[in-house]
VEXDREN-2710 file (C-alpha; in Angstrom, 1 decimal):
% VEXDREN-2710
k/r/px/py/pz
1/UNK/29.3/13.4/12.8
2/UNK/29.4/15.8/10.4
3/UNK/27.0/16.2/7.3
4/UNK/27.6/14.8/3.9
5/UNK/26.7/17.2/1.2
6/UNK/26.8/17.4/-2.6
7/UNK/26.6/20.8/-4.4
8/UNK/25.5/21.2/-8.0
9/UNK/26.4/24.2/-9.6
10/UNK/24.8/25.4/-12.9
11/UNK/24.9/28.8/-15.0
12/UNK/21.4/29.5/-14.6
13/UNK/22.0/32.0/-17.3
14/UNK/25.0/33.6/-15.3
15/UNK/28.3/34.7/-17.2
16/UNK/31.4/32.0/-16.3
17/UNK/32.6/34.1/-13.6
18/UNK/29.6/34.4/-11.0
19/UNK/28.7/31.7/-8.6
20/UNK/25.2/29.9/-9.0
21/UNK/22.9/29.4/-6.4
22/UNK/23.4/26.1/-4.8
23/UNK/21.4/22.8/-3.7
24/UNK/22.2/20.9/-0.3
25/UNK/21.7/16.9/-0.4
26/UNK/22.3/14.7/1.8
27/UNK/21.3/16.8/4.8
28/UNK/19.8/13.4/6.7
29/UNK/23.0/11.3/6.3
30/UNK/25.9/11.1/7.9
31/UNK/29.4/10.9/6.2
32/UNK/29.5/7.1/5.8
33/UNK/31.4/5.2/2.9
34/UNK/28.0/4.3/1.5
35/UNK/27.1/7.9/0.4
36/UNK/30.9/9.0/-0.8
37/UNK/30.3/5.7/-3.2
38/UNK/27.4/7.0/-4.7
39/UNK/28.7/10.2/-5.0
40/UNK/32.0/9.1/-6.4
41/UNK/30.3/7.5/-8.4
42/UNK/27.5/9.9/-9.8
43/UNK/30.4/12.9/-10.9
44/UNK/32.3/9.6/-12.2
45/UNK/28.9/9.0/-14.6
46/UNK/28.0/12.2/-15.4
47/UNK/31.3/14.0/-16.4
48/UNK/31.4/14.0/-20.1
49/UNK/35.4/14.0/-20.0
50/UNK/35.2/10.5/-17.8
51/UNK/35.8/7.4/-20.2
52/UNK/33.3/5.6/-17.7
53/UNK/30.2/9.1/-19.2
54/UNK/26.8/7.3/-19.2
55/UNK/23.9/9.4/-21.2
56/UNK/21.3/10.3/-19.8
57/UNK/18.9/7.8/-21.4
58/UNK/21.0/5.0/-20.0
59/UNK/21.4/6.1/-16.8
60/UNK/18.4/3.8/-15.2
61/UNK/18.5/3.1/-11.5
62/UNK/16.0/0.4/-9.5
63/UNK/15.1/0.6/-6.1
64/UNK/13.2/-2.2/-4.5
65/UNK/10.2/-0.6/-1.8
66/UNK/9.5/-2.1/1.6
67/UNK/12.6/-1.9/3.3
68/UNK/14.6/-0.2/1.1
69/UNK/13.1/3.5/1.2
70/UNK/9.7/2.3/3.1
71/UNK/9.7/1.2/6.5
72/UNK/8.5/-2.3/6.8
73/UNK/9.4/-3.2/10.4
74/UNK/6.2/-1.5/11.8
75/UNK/5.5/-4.6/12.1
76/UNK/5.9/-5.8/9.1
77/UNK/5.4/-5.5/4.9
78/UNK/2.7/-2.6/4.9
79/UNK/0.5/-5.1/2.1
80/UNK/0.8/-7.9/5.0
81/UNK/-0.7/-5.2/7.5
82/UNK/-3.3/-4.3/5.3
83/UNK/-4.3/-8.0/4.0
84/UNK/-4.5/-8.6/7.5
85/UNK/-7.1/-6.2/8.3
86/UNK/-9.1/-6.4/5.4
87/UNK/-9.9/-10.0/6.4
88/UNK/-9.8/-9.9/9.9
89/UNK/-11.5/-6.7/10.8
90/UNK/-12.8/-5.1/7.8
91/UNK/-16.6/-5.0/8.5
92/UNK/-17.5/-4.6/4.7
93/UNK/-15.7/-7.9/4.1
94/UNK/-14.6/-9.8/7.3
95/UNK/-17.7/-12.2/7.0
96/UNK/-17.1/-13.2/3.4
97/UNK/-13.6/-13.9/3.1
98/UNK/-12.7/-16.9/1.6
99/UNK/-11.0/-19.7/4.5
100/UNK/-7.8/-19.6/2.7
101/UNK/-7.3/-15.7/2.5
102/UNK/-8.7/-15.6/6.6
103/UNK/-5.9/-18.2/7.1
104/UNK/-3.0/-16.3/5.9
105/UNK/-4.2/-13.4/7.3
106/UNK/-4.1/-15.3/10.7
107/UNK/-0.7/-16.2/9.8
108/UNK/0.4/-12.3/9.7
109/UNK/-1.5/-11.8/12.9
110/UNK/0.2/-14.9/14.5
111/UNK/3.6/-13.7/13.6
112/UNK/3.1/-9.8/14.1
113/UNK/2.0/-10.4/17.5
114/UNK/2.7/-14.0/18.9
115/UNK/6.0/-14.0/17.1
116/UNK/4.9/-17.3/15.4
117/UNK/6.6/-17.9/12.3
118/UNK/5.3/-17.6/9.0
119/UNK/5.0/-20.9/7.2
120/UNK/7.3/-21.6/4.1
121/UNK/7.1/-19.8/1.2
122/UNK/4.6/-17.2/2.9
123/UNK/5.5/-14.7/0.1
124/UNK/3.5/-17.3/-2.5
125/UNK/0.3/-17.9/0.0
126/UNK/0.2/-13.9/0.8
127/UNK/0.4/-13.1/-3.0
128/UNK/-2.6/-15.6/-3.8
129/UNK/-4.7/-14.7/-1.0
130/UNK/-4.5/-10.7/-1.7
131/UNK/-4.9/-11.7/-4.8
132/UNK/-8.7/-12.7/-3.8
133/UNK/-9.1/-10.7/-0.9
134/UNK/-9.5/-7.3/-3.3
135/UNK/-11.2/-9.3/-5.8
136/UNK/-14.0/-7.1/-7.7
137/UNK/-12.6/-3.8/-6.7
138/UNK/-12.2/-1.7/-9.5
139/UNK/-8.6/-0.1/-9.8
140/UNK/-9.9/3.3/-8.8
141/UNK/-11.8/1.5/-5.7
142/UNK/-8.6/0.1/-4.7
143/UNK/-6.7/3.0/-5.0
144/UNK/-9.1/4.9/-2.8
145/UNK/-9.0/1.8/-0.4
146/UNK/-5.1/1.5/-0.3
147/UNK/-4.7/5.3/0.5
148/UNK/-7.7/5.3/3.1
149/UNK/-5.5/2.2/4.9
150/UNK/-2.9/4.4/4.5
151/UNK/-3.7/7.1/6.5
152/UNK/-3.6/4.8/9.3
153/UNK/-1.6/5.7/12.5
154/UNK/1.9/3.0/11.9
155/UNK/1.8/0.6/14.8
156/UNK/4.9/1.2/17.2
157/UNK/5.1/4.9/16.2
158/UNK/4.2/8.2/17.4
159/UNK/3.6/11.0/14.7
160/UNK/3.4/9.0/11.3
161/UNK/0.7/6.8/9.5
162/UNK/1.6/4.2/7.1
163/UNK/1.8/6.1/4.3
164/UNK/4.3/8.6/6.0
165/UNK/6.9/5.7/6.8
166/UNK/9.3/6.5/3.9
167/UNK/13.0/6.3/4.9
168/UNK/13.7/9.8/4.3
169/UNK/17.4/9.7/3.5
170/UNK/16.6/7.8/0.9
171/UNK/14.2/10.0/-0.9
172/UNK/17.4/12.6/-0.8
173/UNK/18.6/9.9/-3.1
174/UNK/15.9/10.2/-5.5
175/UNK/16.6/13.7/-5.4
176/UNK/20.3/13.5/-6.2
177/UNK/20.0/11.1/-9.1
178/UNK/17.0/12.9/-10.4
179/UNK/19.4/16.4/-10.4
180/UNK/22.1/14.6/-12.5
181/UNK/19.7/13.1/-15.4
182/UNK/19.0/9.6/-13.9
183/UNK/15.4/7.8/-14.4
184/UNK/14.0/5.2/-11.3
185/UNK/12.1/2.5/-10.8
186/UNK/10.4/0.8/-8.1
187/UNK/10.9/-2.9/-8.4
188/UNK/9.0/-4.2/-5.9
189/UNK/7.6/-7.9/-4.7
190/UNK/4.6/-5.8/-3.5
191/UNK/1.6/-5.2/-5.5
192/UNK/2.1/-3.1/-8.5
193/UNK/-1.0/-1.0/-7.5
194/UNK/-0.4/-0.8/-4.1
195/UNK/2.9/0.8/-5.1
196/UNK/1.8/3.2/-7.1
197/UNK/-0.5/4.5/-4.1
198/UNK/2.1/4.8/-1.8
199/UNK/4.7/6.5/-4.5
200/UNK/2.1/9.1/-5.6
201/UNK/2.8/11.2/-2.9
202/UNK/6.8/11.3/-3.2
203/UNK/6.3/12.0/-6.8
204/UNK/7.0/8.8/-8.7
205/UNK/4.7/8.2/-11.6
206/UNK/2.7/4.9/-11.9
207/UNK/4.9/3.8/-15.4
208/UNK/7.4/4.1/-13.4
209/UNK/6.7/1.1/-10.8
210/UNK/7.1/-2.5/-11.6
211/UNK/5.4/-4.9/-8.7
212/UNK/3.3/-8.0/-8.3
213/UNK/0.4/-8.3/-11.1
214/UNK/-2.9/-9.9/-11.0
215/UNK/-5.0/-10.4/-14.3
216/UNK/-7.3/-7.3/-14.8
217/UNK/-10.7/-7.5/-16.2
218/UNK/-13.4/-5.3/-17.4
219/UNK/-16.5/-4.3/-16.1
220/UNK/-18.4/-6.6/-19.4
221/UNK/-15.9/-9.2/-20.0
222/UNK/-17.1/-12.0/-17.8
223/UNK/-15.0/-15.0/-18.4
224/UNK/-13.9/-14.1/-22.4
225/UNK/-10.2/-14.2/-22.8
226/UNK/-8.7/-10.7/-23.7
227/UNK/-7.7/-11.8/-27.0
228/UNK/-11.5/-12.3/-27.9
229/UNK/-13.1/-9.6/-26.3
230/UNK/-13.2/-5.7/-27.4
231/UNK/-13.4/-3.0/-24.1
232/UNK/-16.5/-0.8/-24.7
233/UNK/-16.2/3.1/-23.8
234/UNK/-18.5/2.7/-20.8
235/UNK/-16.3/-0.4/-19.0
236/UNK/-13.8/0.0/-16.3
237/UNK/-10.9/-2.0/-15.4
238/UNK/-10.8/-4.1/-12.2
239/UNK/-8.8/-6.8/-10.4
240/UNK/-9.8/-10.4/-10.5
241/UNK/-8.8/-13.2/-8.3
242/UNK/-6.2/-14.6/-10.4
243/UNK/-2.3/-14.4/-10.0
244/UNK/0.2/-13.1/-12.7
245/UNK/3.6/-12.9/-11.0
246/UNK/5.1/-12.6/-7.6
247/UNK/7.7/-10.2/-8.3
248/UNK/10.4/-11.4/-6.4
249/UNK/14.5/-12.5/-7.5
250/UNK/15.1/-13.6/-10.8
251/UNK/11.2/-12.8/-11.4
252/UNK/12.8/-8.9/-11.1
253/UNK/15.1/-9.3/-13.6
254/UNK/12.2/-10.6/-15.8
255/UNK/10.1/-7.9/-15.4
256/UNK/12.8/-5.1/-15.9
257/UNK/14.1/-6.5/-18.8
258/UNK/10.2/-6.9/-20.3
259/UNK/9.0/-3.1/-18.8
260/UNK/12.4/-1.2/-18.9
261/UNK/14.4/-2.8/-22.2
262/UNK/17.8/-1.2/-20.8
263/UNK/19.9/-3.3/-18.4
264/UNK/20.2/-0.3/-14.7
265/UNK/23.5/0.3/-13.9
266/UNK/22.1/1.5/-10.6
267/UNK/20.1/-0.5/-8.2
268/UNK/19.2/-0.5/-4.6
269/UNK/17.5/-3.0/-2.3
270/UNK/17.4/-4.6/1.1
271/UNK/17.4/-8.2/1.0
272/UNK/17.7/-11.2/-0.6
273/UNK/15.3/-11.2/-3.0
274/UNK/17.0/-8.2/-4.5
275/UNK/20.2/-10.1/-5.2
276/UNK/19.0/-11.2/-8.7
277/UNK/18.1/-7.3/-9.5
278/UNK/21.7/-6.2/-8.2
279/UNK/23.8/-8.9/-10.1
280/UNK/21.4/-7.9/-13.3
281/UNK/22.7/-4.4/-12.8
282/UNK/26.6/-5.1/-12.0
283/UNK/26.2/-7.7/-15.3
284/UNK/25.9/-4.3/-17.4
285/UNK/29.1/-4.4/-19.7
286/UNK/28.3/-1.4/-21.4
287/UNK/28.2/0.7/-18.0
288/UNK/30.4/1.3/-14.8
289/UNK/27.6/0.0/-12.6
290/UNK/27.0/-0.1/-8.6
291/UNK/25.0/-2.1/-6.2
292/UNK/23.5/-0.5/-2.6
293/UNK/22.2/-3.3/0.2
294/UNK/20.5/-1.6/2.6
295/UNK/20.8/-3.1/6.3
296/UNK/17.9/-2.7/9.1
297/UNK/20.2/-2.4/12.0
298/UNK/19.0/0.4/14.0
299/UNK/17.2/-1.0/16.9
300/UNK/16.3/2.2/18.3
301/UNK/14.6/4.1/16.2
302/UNK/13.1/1.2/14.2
303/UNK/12.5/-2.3/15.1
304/UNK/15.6/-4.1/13.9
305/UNK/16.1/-8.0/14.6
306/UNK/19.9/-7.7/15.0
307/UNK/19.8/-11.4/15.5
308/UNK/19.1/-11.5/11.6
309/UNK/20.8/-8.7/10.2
310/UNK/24.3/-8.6/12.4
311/UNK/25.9/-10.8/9.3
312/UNK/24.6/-9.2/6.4
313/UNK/27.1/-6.8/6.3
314/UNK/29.9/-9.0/5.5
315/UNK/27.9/-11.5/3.6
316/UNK/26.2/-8.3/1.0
317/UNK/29.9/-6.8/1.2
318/UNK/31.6/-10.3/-0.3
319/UNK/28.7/-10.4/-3.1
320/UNK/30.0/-7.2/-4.2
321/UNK/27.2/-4.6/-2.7
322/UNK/28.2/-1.5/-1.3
323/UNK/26.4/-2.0/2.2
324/UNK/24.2/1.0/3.6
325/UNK/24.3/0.9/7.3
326/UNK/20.6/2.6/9.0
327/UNK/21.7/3.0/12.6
328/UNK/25.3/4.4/11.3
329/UNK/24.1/6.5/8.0
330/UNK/21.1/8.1/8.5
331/UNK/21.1/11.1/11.1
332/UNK/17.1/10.4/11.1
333/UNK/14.7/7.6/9.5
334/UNK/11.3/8.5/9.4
335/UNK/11.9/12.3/10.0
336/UNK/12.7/14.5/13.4
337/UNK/9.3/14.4/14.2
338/UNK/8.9/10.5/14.5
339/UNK/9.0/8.8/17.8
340/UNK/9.4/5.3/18.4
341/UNK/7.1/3.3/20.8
342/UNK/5.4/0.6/21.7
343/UNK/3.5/-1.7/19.6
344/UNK/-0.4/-2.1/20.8
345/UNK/-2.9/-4.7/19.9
346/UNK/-6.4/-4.7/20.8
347/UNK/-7.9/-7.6/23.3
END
């Protein structure tokens, strides 16, 4: 198919009548309806003689994370894959982790390679068990130890670690509405820290990601409540074992509306715990607004269950969503260089 691209043109300081150098985006999709949408809608947003202009300062977009511009089919959420190390084969912590946090970490490894499924409401167990299994670390520790799991080679893949699995046709998209004046956020129902590792490297700040919280602490505090307690100069911050949110559906909307203070009138995600964030976004009456589902559908090159996803189409299409398509849209996922395998599990 051929290639969808935009071009920008600006002065750069050139008289009316000489063409600008140029910028290409959109080199890793092909034409689809999802990418003329966004443009459409883009020039629509950003022409100052449209009646539907948005200023800059209101032009806020969300994106949700795993699955939405990182892979999480490889073989699952990349915070499940980790949780699931640390307390299974971690050395430094294996032997002390609490029976609860081993058991939901037993759950992951039961589903990622038994194909058991998870038990109900997994999303709540997972969040209170990482929320103990990192316990102690300070936020720099974690950091270090999120970007160290990172740098692992992604299961079921040849030429990519972890922290390598973006989708890279979507970060063209941060690209695009970056170039015309729009400000992101990653909403995710991952950790909030474990999202700002991963982001770092494409170049999204940390004030810039919203995700699951647990209660900090400092280095002195002990069990004083915040309120009654002053931070000396010579304390750190670190993570305690105790649960703020699970960043998930309406819980999205909460946070946005507490961290942002502007209602998007972009927003991107993959599944149904976006919904809330997308019907947030297309509730703007102030702004035309638009909503992008992403679909896992490519069984090729990533590890789609079509079983699941073969009626989302429709079903994201009737809510209103303008439905990206991965097998159909993007000419690659992970990059040229990425080949899919086999998954391998040690004995």
């Amino acid at each position: 198919m051929a290639i969808a691209l935009v071009t920008i043109v600006t002065s750069c300081g050139k008289d009316d009548n000489e063409s600008a150098p140029s910028k290409e985006y959109f080199t890793l999709w092909n034409q689809c309806e999802a990418l003329s949408t966004l443009k459409a809608y883009v020039e629509d947003v950003t022409n100052p003689q449209s009646p539907n202009f948005i200023a800059e300062q209101d032009r806020i977009a969300t994106f949700d994370m795993d699955g939405t511009f990182v892979g999480e089919l490889y073989p699952t959420y990349f915070e499940y894959n980790m949780l699931e190390y640390r307390a299974l084969d971690d050395p430094s912590y294996k032997d002390k982790a609490p029976a609860d946090v081993r058991e939901a970490a037993q759950n992951i490894r039961d589903f990622v390679r038994k194909g058991t499924a998870l038990p109900d409401h997994f999303d709540m167990k997972h969040a209170r068990a990482a929320a103990k299994a990192y316990a102690g670390m300070s936020l720099a520790e974690f950091d270090t130890y999120v970007k160290n799991y990172a740098k692992t080679p992604a299961n079921g893949f040849k030429g990519m670690t972890y922290g390598e699995s973006f989708y890279k046709p979507m970060l063209e998209v941060f690209d695009y509405l970056k170039a015309n004046g729009f400000t992101f956020y990653v909403v995710s129902g991952s950790d909030r820290f474990i999202c700002r590792s991963l982001t770092e490297s494409i170049g999204i700040e940390p004030n810039r990601v919203i995700g699951m919280d647990i209660m900090l602490s400092t280095t002195k505090q002990g069990t004083v409540q915040g309120v009654e307690y002053t931070m000396g100069k010579d304390e750190n911050l670190y993570r305690t074992d105790s649960l703020l949110i699970k960043n998930l559906k309406t819980n999205k909307v909460r946070q946005i509306s507490q961290e942002i203070g502007k209602v998007p009138v972009l927003s991107f995600g993959n599944s149904s715990g976006d919904q809330a964030m997308h019907n947030y976004c297309l509730s703007n009456s102030k702004h035309r607004t638009a909503a992008f589902m992403l679909v896992a559908d490519d069984d090729q090159r990533d590890y789609a269950n079509l079983a699941k996803t073969s009626s989302l189409p429709e079903k994201w299409s009737k809510a209103g969503y303008v439905v990206i398509s991965m097998k159909n849209d993007f000419k690659t996922i992970y990059g040229y260089g990425v080949e899919k395998t086999a998954f391998t599990f040690p004995e």
